[in-house]
C-alpha positions as CSV (number, residue, x, y, z in Angstrom):
1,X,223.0,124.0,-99.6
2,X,225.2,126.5,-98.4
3,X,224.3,128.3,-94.9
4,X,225.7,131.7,-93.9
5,X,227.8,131.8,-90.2
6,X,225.0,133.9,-89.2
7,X,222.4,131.8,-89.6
8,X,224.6,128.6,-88.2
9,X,225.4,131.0,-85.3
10,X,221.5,131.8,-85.0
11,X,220.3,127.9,-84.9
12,X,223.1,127.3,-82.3
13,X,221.9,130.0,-80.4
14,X,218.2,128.6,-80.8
15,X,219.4,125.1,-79.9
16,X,220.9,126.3,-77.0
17,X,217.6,128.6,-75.7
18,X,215.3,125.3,-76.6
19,X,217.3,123.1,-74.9
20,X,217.0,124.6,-71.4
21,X,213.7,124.5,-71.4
22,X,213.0,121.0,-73.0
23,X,215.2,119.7,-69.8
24,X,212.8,121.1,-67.6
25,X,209.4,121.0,-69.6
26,X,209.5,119.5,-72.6
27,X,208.2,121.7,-75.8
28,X,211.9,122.4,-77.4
29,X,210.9,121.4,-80.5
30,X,208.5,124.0,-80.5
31,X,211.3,126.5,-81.0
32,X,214.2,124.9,-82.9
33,X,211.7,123.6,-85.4
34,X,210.1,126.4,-87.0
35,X,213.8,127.7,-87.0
36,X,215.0,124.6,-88.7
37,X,212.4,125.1,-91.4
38,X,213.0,128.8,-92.4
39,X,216.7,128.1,-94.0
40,X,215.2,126.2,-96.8
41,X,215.4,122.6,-95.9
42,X,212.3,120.2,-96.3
43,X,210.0,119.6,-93.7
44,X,211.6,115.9,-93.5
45,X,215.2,116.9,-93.5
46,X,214.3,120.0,-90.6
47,X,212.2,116.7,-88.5
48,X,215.3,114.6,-89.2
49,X,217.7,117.7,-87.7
50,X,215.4,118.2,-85.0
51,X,215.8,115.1,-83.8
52,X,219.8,114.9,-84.0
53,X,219.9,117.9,-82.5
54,X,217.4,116.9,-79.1
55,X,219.3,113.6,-79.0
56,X,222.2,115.5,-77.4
57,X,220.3,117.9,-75.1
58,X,217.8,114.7,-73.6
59,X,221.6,113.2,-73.2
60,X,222.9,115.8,-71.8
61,X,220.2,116.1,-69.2
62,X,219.7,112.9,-69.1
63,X,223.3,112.4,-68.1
64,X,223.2,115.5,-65.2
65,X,220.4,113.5,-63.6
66,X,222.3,110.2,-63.6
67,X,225.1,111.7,-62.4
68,X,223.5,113.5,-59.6
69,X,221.2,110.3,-58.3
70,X,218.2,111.9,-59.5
71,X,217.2,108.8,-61.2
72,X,218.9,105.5,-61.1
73,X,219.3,103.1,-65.2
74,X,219.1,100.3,-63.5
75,X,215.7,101.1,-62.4
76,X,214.2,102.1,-65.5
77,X,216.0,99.2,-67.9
78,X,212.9,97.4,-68.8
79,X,210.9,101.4,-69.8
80,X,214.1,102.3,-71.7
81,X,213.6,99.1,-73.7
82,X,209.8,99.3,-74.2
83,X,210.2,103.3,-75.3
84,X,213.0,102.6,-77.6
85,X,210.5,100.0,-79.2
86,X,207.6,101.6,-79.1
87,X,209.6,104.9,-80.7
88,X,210.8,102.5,-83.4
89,X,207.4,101.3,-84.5
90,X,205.9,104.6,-84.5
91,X,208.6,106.1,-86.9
92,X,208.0,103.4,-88.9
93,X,204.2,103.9,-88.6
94,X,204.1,107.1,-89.8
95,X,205.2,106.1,-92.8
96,X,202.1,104.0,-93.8
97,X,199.3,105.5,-91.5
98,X,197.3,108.8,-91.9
99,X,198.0,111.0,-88.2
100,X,195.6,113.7,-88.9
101,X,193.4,112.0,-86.7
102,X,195.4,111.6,-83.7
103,X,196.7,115.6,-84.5
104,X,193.2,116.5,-84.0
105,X,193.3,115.0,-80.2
106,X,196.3,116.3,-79.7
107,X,195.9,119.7,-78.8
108,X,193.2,118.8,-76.0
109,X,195.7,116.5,-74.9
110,X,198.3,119.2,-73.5
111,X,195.5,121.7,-72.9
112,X,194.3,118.5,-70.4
113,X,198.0,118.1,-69.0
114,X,198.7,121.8,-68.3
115,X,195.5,122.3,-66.5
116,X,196.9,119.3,-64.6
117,X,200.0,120.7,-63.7
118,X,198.2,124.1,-62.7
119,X,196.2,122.5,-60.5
120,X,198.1,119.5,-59.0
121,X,199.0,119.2,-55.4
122,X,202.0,120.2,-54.5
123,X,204.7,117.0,-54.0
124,X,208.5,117.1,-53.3
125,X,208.7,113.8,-52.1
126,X,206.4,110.8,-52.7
127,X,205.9,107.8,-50.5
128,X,203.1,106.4,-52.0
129,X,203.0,103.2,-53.8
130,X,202.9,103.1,-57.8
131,X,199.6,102.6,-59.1
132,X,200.4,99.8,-61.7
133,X,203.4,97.5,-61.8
134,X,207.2,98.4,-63.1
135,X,206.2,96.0,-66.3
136,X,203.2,97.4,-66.6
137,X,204.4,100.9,-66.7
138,X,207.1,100.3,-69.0
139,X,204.9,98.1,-71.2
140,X,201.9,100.9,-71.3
141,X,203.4,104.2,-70.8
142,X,206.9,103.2,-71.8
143,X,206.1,101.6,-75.0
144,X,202.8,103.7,-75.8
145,X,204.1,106.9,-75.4
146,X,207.0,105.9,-76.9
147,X,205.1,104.8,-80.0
148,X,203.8,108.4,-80.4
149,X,206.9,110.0,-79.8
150,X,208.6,108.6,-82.7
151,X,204.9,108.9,-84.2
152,X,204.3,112.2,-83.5
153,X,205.7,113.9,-80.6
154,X,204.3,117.2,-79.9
155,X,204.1,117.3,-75.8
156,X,205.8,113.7,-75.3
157,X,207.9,114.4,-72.5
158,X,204.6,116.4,-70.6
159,X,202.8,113.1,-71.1
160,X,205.9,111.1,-69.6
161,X,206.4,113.4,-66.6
162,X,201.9,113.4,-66.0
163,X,202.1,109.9,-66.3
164,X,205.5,109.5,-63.9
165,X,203.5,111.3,-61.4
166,X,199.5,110.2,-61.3
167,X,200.8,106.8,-62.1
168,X,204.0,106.0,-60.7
169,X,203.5,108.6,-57.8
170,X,207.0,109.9,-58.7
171,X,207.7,113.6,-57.1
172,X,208.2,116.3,-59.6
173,X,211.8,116.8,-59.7
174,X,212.1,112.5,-60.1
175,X,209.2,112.3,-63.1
176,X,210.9,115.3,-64.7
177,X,214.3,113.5,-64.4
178,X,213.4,109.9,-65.5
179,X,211.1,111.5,-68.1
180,X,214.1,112.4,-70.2
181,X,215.9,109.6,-69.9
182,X,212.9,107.8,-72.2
183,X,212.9,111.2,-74.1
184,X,216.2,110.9,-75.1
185,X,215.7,106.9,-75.8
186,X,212.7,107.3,-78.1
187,X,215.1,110.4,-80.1
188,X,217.5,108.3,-80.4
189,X,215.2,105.0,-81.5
190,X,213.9,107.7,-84.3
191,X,217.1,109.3,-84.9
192,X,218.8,106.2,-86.0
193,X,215.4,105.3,-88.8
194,X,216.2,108.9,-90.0
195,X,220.2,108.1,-90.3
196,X,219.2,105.1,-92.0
197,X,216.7,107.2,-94.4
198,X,219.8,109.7,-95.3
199,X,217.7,112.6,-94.1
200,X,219.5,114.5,-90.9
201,X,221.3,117.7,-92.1
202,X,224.6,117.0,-90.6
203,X,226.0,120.4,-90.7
204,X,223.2,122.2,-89.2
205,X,222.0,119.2,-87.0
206,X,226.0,119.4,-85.3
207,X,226.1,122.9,-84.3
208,X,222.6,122.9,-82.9
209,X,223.3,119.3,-81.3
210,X,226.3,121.7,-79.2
211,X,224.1,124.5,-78.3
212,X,221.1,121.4,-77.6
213,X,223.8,120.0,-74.8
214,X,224.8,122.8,-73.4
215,X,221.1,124.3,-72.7
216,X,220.3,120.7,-71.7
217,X,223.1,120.5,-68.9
218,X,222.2,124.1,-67.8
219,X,218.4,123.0,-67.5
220,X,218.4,119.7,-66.0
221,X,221.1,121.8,-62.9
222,X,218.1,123.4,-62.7
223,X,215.7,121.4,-62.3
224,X,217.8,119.4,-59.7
225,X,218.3,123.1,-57.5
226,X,215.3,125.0,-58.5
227,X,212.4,122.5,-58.8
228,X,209.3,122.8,-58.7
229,X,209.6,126.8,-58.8
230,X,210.8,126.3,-62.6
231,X,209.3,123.3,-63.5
232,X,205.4,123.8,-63.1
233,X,205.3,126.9,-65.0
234,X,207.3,126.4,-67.8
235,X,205.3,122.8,-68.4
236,X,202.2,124.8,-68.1
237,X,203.8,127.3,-70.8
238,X,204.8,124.8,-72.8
239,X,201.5,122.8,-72.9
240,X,199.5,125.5,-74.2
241,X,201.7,126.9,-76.8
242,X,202.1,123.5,-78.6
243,X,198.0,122.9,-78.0
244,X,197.4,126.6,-79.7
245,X,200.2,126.2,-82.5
246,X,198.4,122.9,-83.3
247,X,195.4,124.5,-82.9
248,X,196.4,127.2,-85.2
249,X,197.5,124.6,-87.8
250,X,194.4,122.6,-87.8
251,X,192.0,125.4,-87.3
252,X,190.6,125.3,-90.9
253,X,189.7,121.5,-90.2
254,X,188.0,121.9,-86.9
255,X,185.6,124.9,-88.7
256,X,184.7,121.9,-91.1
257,X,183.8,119.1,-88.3
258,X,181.6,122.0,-86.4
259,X,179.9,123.6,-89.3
């Protein structure tokens, strides 16, 4: 397929807008994919770009927060490794196992999760000890969200950064950061089964991957200055529009499970 320079110039533009705010709150997909999927391509090929594309903006913000101390590697080793299994088995599981099911949950999922970040008390620094163990963490949350990132992954990183905070009593700026470090290690588990598969459309999935680390560098400065002023809202945002959009997509089966 041949694409115009308007329309590459568009998805970088996209890219770019999606990839702030997935540094911040999660949810870029939310824009670049129904973007992805009006030039043409198939729904596999537009997942497959989506996730070269994110790769670089989770990397890119992922990177800003290592370089600024936000979050430490060595600290988080044994979650990288769990999450880049867990993403690995669930983009494998897809293959072979029917999701509509777990869809279904999904939506009250992030409705749950932004009522959580509406609510929450406020905390900009957190002293408290971690609920559960650094294994345990990585092996539950790491590995199990993991799994449904490379699944599924509609609201992902707001599950990360909810779980960074009730669980490992992280502050917000510090879930927010650490959550896209495993973001960007479960794209990149999933990105390398879809490299593999021969679906990623390289020429799109390039430009957009530019415009992805750009917005993602820009976001994550933000998060690190801004904080909790940016963060809360846009999660909240976020949250709901993927719960309606999926909402909106399943709504013909929920009419047939309550009638």
């Amino acid at each position: 397929m041949e694409f115009s320079f308007e329309l590459i110039a568009l998805l970088f533009c996209v890219a770019g807008i999606a990839g702030f705010v997935d540094a911040m709150a999660g949810g870029g997909g939310l824009i670049t994919l129904p973007a992805l999927l009006m030039t043409g391509i198939s729904p596999a090929q537009a997942l497959a770009t989506n996730k070269l594309q994110s790769s670089f903006g989770s990397f890119s913000a992922s990177w800003y927060f290592v370089r600024s101390r936000t979050v430490q590697l060595k600290s988080m080793r044994l979650a990288m490794i769990c999450t880049f299994v867990g993403a690995a088995l669930g983009a494998v599981s897809v293959q072979y196992i029917e999701p509509d099911i777990l869809m279904s949950l999904i939506p009250i999922l992030l409705i749950a999760i932004s009522m959580y970040f509406l609510f929450m008390t406020v905390n900009n620094e957190s002293n408290l000890p971690p609920r559960i163990s650094e294994a345990a963490f990585a092996f539950f949350v790491g590995g199990g969200v993991g799994f449904y990132d490379g699944f599924l992954g509609p609201g992902a990183g707001s599950i990360f950064a909810v779980c960074f905070m009730a669980i490992a009593r992280c502050s917000l700026v510090t879930a927010t950061a650490r959550t896209k470090v495993l973001n960007f290690t479960s794209n990149i588990a999933a990105l390398l089964l879809f490299i593999l598969a021969g679906l990623p459309i390289w020429e799109l999935g390039l430009i957009m991957a530019l415009g992805s680390f750009l917005g993602g560098r820009l976001g994550a400065k933000t998060v690190v200055y801004h904080g909790q002023k940016w963060i809360r809202p846009l999660v909240i945002i976020m949250s709901m529009a993927m719960a309606l959009k999926l909402l909106w997509e399943q709504h013909e089966q929920w009419l047939k499970l309550i009638f």
